[in-house]
N, CA, C and O of each residue as an XYZ file, in Angstrom:
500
protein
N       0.838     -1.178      0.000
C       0.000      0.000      0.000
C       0.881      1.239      0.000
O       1.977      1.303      0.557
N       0.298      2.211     -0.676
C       1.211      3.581     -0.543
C       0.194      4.694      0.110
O      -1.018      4.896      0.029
N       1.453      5.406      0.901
C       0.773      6.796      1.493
C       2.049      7.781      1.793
O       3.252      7.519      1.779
N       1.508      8.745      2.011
C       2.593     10.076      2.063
C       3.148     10.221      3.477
O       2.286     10.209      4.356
N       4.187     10.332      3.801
C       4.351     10.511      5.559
C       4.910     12.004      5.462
O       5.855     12.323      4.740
N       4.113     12.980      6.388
C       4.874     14.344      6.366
C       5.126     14.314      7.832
O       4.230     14.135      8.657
N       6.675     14.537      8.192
C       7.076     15.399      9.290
C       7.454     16.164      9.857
O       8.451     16.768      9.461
N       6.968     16.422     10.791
C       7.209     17.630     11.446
C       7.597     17.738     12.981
O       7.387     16.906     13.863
N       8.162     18.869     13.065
C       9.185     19.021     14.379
C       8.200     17.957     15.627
O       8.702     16.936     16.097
N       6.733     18.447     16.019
C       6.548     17.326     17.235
C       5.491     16.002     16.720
O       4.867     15.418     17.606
N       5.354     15.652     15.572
C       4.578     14.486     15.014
C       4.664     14.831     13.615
O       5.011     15.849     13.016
N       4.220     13.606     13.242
C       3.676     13.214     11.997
C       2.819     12.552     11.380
O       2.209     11.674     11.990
N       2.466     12.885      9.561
C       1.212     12.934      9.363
C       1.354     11.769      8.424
O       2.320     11.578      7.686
N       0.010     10.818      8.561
C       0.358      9.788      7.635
C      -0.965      9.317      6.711
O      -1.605      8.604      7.484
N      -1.534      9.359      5.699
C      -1.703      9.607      4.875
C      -1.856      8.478      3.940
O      -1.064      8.321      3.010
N      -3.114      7.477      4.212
C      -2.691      6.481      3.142
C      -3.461      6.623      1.793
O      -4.598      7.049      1.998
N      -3.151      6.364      0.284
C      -3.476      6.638     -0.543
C      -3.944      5.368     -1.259
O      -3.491      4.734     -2.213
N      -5.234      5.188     -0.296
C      -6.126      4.122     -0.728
C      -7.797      4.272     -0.380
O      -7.970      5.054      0.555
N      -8.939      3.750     -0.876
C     -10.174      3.890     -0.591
C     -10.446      2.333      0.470
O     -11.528      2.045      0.982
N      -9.358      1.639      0.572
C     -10.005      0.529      1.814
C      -8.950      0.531      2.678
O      -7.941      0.687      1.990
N      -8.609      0.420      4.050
C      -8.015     -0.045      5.010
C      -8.750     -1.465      5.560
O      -9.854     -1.656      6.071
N      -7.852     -2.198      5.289
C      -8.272     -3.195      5.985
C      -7.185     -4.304      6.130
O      -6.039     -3.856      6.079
N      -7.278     -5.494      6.280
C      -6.177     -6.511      6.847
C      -4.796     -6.630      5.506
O      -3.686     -7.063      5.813
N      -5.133     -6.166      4.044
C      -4.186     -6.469      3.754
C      -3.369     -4.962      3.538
O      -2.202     -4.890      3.153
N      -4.028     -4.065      3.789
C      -3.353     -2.384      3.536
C      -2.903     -2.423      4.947
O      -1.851     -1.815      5.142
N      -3.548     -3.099      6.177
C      -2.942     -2.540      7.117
C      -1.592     -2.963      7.530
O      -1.227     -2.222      8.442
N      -0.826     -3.720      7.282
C       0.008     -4.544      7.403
C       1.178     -3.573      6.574
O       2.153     -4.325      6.548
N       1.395     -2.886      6.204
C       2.273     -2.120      5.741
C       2.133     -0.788      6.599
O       3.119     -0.121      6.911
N       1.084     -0.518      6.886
C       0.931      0.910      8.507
C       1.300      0.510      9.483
O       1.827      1.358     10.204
N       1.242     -0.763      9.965
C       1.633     -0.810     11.305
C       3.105     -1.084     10.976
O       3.606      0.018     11.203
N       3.919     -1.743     10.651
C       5.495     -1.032     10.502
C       5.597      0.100     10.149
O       6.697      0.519     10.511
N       4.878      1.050      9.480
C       5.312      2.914      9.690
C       5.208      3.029     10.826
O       6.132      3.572     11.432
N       4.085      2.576     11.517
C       3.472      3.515     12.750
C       5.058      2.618     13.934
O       5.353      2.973     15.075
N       5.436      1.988     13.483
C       6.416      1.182     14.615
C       7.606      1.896     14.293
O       8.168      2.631     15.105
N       8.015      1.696     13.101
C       9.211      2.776     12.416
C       8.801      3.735     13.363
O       9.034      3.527     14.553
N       8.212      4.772     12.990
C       8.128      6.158     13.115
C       8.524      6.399     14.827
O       9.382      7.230     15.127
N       7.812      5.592     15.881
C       7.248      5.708     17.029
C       8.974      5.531     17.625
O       9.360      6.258     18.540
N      10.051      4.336     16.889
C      10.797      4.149     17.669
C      11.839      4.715     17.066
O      13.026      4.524     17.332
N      11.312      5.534     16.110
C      12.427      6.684     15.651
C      12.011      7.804     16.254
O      12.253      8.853     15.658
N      11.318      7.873     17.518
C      11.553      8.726     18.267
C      10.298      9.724     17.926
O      10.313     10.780     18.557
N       9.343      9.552     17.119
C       7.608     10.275     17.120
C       7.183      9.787     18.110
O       7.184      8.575     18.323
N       6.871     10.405     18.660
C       5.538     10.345     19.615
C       4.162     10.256     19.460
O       3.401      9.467     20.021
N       3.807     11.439     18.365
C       2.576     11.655     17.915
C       2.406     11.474     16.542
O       3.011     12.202     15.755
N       1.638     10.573     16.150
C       1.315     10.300     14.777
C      -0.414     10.901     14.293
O      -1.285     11.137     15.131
N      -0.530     10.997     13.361
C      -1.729     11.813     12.690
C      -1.947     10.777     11.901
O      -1.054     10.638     11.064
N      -3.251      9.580     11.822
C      -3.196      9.116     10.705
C      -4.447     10.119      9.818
O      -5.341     10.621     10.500
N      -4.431     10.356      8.306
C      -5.154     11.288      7.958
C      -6.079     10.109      7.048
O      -5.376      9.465      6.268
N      -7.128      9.853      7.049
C      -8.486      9.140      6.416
C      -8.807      9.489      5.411
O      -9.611      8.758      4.832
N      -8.408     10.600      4.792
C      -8.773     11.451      3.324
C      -9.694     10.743      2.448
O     -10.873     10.877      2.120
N      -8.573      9.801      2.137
C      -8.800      9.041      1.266
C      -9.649      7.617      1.392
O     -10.307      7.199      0.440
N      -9.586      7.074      2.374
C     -10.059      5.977      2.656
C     -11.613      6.023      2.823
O     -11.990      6.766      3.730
N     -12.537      5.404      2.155
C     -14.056      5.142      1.965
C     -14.445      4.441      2.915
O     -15.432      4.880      3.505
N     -13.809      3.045      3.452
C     -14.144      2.059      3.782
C     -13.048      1.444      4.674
O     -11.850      1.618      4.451
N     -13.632      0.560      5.915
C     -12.370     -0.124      6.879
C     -13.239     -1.454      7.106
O     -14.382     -1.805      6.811
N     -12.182     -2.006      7.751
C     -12.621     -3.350      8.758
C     -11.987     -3.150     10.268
O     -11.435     -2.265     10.922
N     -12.446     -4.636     10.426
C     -11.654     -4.735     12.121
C     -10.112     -4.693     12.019
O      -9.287     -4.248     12.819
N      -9.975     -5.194     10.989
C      -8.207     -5.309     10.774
C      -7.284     -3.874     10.759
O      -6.154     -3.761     11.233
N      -7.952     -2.980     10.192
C      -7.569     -2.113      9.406
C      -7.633     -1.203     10.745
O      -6.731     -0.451     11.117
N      -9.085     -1.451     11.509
C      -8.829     -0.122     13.065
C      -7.950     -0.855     14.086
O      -7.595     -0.243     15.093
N      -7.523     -2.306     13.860
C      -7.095     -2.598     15.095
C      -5.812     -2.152     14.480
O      -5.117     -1.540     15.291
N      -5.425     -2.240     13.609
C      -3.582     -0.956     13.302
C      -4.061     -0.137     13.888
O      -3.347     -0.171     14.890
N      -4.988      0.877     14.121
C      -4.803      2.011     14.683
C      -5.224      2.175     16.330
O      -5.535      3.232     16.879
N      -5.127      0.529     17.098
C      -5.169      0.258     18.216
C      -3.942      0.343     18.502
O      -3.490      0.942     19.478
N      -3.170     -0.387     17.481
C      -1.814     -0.231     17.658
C      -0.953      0.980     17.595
O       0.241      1.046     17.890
N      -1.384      1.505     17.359
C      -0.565      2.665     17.150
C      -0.910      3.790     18.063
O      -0.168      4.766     18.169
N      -2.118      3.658     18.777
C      -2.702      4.156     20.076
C      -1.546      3.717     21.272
O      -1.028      4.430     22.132
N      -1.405      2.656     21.060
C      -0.621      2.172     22.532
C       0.887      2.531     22.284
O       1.312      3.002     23.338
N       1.719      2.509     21.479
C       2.547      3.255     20.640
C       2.958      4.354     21.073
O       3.883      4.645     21.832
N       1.963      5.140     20.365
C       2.263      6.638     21.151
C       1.960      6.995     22.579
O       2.510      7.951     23.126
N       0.984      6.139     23.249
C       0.641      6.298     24.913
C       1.711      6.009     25.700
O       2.104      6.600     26.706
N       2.238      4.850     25.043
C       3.551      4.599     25.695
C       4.682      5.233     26.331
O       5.344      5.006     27.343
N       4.695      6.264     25.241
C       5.708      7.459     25.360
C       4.904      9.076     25.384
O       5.350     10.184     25.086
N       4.093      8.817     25.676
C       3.176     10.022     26.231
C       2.713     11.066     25.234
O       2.498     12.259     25.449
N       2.580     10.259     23.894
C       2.099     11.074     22.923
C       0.773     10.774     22.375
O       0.247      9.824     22.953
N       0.026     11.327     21.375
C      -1.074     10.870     21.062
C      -0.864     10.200     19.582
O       0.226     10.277     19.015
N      -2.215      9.406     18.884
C      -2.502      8.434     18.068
C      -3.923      9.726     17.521
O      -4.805     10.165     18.259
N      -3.758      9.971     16.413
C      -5.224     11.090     16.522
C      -5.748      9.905     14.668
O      -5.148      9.091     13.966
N      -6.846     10.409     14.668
C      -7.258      9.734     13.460
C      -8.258     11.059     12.915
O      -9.149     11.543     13.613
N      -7.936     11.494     11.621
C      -8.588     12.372     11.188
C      -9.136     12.470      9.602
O      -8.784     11.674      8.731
N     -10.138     13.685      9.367
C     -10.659     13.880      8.435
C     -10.937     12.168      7.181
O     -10.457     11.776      6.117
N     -12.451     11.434      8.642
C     -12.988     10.142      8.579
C     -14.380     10.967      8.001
O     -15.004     11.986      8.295
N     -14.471      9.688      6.826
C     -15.987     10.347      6.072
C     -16.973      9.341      6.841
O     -16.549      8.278      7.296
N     -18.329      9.740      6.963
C     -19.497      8.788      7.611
C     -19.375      7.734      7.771
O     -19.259      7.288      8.913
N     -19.356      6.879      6.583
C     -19.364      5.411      6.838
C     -17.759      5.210      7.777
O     -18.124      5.585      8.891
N     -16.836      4.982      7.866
C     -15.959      5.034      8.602
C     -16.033      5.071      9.822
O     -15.873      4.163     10.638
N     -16.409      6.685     10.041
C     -16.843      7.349     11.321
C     -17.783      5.827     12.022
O     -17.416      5.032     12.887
N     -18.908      5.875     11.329
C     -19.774      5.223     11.789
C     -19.360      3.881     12.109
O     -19.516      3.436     13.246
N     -18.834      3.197     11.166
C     -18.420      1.689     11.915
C     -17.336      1.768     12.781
O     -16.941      0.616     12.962
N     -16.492      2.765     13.562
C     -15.614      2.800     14.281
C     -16.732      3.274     15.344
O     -16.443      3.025     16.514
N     -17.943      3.908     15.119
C     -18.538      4.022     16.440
C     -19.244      2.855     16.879
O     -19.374      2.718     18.095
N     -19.826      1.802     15.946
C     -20.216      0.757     15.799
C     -19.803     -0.471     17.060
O     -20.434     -1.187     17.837
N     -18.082     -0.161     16.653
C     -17.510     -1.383     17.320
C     -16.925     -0.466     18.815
O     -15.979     -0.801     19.528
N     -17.717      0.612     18.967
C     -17.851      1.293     20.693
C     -16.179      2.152     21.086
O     -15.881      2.618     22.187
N     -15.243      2.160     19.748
C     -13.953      2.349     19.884
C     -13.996      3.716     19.493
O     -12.883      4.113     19.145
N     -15.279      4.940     19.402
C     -14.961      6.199     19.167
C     -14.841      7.029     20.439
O     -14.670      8.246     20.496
N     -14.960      6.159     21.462
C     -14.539      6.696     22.608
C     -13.549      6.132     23.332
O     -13.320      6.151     24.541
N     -12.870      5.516     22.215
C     -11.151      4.911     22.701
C     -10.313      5.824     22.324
O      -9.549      6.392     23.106
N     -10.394      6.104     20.786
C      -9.625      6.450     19.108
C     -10.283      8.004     19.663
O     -11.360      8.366     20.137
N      -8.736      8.789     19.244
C      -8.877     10.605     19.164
C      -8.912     10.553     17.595
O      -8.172     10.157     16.694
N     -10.708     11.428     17.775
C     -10.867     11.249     16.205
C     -11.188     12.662     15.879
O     -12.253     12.885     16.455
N     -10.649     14.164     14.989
C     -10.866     15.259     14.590
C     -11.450     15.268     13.198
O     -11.465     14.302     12.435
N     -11.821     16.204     13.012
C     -12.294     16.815     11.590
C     -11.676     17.290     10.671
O     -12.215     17.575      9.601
N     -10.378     17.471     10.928
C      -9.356     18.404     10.115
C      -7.426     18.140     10.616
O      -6.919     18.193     11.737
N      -7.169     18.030     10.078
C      -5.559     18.128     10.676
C      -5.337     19.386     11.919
O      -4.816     19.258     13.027
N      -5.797     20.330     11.429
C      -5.345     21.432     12.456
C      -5.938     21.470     13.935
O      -5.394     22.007     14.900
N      -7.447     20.639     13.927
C      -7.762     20.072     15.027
C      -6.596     18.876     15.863
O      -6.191     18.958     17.023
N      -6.449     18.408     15.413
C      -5.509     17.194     15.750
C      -4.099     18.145     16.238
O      -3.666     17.906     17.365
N      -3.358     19.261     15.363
C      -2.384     19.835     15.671
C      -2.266     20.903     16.818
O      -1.277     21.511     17.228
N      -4.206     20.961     17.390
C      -4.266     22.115     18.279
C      -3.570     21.206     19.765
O      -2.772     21.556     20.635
N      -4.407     19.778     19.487
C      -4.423     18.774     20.332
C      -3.178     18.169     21.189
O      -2.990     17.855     22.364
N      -2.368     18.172     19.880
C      -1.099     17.805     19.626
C      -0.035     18.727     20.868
O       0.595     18.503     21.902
N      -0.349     19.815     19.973
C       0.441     20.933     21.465
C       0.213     21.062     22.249
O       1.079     21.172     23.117
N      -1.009     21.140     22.521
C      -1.869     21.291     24.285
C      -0.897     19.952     24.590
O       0.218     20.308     24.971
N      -1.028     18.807     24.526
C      -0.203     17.449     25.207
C       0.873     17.997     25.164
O       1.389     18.047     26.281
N       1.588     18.533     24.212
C       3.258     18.986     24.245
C       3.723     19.936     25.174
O       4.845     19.889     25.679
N       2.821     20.853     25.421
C       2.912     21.510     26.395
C       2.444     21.130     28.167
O       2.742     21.621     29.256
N       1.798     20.290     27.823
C       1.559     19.691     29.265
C       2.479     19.186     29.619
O       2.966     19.540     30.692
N       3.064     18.180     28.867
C       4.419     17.207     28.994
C       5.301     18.234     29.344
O       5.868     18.007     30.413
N       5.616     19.312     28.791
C       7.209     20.258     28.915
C       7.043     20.330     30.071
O       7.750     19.715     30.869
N       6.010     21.145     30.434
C       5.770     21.441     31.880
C       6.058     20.952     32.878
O       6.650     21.462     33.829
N       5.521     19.538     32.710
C       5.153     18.819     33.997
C       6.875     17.749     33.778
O       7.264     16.727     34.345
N       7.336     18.395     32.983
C       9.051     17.720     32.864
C       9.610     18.913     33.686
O      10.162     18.373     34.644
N       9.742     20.173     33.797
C       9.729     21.363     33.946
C      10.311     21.252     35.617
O      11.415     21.318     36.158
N       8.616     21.004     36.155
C       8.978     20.796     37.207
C       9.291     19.408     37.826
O       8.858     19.195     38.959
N       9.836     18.669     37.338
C      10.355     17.272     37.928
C      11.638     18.211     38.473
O      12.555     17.694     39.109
């Protein structure tokens, strides 16, 4: 499967350039999302643009990649998801697991508020 990875100074954005996620597209994201995480991202953006359609396979990569970034105290955001998507991720009760925005810049407001909590609370250790 192909997708675009853009990065940037505190995360990055990932971008797959397909209309299905599912067990056999996901299997090439979850080594980005592992790459990326232990090259030292914290916060990954996956961006939905493109994608029409998922399965269980396809959100449980982005279970993975939830625990990933929690690990190291960053976030997993999933964004700009069209209805059907939206909807079967609320389906299987995981839209109140999964940080899900409307737009990248939602996700990037998100992104800093955590970055800045973290500095802080490193700050005063």
């Amino acid at each position: 499967m192909k997708f675009t990875v853009d990065k940037y100074d505190r995360y990055v954005v990932i971008e797959p350039l397909t209309d299905k996620l599912n067990g056999d597209t996901a299997a090439s994201l979850k080594g980005e999302f592992m790459l990326r995480n232990t090259g030292g991202q914290r916060n990954i953006v996956l961006d939905l643009n493109n994608v029409q359609e998922t399965d269980e396979a396809g959100i449980r990569t982005g279970l993975l990649a939830r625990r990933l970034c929690k690990s190291t105290g960053g976030l997993f955001i999933l964004t700009n998801l069209n209805e059907p998507v939206k909807n079967y991720i609320a389906s299987l009760g995981l839209d109140k697991y999964l940080i899900i925005t409307p737009n990248i810049e939602k996700a990037k407001d998100l992104i800093f508020g955590n970055e800045i909590r973290l500095d802080l609370k490193e700050a005063q250790s």
